[in-house]
py3Dmol code that shows the C-alpha trace and the ligand (Angstrom):
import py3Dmol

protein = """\
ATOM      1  CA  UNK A   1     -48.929  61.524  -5.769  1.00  0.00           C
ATOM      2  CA  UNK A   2     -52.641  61.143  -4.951  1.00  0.00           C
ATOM      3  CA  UNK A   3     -54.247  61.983  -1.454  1.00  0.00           C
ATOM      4  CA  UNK A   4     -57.401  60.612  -0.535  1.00  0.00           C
ATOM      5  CA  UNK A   5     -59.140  60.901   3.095  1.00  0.00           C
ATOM      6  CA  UNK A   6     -60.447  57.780   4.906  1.00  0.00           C
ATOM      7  CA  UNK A   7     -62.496  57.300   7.762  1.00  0.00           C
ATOM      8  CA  UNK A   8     -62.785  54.199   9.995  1.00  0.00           C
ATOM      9  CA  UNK A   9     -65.672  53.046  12.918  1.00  0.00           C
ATOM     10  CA  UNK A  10     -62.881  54.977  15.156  1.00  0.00           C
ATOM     11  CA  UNK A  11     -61.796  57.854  12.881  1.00  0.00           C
ATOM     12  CA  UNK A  12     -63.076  60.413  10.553  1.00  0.00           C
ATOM     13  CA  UNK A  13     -61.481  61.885   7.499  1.00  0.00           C
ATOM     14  CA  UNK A  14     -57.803  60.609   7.923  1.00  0.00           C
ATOM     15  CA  UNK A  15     -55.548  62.234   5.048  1.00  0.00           C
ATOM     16  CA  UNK A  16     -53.327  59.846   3.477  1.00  0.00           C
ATOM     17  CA  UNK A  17     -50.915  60.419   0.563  1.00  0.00           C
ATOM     18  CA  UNK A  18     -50.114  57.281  -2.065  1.00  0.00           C
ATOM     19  CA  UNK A  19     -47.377  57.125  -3.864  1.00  0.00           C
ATOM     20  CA  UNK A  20     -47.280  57.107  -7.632  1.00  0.00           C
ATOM     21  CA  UNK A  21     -48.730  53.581  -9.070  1.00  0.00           C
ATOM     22  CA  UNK A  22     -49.976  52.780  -5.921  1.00  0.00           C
ATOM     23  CA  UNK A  23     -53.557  50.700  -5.765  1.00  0.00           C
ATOM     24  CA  UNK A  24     -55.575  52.191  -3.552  1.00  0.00           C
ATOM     25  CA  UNK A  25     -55.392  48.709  -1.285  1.00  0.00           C
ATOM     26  CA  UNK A  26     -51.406  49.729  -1.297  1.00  0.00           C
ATOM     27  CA  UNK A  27     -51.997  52.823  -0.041  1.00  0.00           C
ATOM     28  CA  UNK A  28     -53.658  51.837   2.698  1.00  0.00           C
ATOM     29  CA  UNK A  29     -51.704  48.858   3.879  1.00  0.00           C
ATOM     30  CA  UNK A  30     -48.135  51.084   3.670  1.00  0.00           C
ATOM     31  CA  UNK A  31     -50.182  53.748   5.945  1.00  0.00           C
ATOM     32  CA  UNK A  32     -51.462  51.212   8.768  1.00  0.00           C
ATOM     33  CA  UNK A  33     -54.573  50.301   8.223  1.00  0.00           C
ATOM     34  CA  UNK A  34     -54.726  46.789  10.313  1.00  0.00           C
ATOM     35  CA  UNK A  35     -58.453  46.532   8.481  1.00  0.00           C
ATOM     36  CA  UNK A  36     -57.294  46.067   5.211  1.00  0.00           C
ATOM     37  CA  UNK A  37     -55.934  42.361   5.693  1.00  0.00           C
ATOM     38  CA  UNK A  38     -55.671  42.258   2.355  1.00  0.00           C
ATOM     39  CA  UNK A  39     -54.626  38.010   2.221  1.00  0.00           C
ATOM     40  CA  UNK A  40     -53.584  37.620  -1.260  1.00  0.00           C
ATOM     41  CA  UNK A  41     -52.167  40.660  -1.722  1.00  0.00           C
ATOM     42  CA  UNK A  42     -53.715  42.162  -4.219  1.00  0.00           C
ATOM     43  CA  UNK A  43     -54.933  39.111  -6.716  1.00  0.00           C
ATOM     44  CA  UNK A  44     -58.490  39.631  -6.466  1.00  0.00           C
ATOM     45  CA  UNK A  45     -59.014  36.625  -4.747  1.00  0.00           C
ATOM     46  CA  UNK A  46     -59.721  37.085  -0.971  1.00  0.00           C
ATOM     47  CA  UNK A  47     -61.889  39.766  -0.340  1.00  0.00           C
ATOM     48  CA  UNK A  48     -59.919  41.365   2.762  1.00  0.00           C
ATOM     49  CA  UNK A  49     -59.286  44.583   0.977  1.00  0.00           C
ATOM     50  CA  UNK A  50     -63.155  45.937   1.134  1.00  0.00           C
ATOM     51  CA  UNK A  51     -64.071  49.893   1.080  1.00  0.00           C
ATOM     52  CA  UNK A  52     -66.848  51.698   0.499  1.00  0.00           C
ATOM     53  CA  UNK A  53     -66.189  54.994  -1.866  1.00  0.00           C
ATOM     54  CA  UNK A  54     -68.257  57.896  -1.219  1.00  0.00           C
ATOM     55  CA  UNK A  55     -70.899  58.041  -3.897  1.00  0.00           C
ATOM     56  CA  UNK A  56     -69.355  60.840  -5.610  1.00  0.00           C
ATOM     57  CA  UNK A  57     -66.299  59.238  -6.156  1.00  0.00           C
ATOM     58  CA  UNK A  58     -67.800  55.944  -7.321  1.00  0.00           C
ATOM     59  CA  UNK A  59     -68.469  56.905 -10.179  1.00  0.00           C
ATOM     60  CA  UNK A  60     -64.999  57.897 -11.463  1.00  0.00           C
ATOM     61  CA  UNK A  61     -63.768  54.508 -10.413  1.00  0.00           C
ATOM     62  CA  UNK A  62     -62.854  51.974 -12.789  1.00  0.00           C
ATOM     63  CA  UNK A  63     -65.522  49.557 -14.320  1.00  0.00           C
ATOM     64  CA  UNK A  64     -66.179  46.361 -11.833  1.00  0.00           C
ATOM     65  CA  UNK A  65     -64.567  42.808 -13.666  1.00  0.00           C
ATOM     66  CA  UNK A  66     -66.680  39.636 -13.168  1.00  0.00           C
ATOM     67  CA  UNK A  67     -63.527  38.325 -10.582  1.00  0.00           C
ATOM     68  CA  UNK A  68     -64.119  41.655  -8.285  1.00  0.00           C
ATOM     69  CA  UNK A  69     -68.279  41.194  -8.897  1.00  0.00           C
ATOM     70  CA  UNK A  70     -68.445  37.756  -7.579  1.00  0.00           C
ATOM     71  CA  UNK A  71     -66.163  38.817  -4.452  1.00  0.00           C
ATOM     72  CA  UNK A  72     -68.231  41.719  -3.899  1.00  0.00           C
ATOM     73  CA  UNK A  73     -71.010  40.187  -3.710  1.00  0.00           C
ATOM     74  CA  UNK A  74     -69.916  37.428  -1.000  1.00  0.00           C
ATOM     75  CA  UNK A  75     -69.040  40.228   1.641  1.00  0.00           C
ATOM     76  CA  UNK A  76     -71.654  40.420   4.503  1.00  0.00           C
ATOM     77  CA  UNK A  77     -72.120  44.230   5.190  1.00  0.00           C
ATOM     78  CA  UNK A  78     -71.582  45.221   1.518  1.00  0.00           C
ATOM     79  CA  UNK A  79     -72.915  48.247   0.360  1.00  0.00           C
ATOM     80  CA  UNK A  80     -74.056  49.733  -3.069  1.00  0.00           C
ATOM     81  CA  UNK A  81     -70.579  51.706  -3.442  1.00  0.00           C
ATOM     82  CA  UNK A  82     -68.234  48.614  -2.168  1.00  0.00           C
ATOM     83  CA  UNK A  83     -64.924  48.157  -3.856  1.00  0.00           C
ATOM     84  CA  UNK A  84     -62.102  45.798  -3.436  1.00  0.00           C
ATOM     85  CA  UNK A  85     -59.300  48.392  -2.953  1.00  0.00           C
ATOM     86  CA  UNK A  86     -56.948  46.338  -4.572  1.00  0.00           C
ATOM     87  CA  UNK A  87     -59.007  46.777  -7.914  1.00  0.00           C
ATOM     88  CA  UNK A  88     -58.715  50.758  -7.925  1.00  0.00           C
ATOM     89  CA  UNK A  89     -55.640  52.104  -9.281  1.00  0.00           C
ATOM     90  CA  UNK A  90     -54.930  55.845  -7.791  1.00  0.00           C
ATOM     91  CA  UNK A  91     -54.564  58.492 -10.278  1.00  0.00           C
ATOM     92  CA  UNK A  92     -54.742  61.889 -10.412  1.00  0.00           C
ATOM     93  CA  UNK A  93     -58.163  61.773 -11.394  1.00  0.00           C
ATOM     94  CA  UNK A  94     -58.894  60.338  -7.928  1.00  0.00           C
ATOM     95  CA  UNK A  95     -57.426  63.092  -5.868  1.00  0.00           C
ATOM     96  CA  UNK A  96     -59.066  64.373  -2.845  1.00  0.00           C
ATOM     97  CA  UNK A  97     -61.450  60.825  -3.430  1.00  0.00           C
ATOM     98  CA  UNK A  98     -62.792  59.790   0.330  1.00  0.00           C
ATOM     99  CA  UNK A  99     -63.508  56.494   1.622  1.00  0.00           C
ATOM    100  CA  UNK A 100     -64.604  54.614   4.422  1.00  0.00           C
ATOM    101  CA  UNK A 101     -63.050  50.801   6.059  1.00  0.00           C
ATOM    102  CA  UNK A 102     -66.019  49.327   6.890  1.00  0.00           C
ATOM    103  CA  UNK A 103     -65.709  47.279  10.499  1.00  0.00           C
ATOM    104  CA  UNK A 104     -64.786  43.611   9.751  1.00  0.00           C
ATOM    105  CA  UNK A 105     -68.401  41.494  10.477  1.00  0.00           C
TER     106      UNK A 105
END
"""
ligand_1 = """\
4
FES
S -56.214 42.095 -1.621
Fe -57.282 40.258 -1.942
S -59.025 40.860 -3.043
Fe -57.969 42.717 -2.702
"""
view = py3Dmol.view(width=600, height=400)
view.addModel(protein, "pdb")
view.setStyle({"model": 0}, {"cartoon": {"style": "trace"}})
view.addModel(ligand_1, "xyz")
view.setStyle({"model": 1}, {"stick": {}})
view.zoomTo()
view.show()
């Protein structure tokens, strides 16, 4: 089990607990978060599933593919540490990881 802590434009540092083999988009959607749209359920095709990591996090993440890249970089509001939550496996490695839900633009 991985926890992680999110924060929102409404909330701050929201603990949430994934279940083993969970993506981190997974995670999310089974805890509530209405943000994370998440439209093609996790094929890397739609964008809906953006979060920004907090920079020390980022780092630990797995490497970006060219799919996730050219998404990325068609999201208005995108910043430096954007991921497509659907592209981050959680591990153990990732516990305690924090991340933000940007506002939908
Ligand atoms: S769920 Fe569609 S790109 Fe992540």
């Amino acid at each position: 089990m991985t926890t992680f802590t999110v924060s929102t434009a409404s909330t701050q540092d929201i603990s949430v607990q994934a279940t083993a083999g969970q993506s981190l988009m997974e995670a999310l959607r089974d805890n509530g978060f209405e943000d994370i749209q998440a439209f093609c359920g996790g094929g890397c095709s739609c964008a809906t599933c953006h979060v920004v990591v907090n920079p020390d996090w980022f780092a630990k993440l797995p490497p970006v593919s060219d799919d996730e890249q050219d998404l990325l970089e068609s999201i208005e509001g995108r910043l430096a540490t954007s991921r497509l939550a659907c592209q981050i496996p959680l591990c153990d490695e990732l516990e305690g990881m924090a991340i933000m839900i940007p506002p939908a633009v």
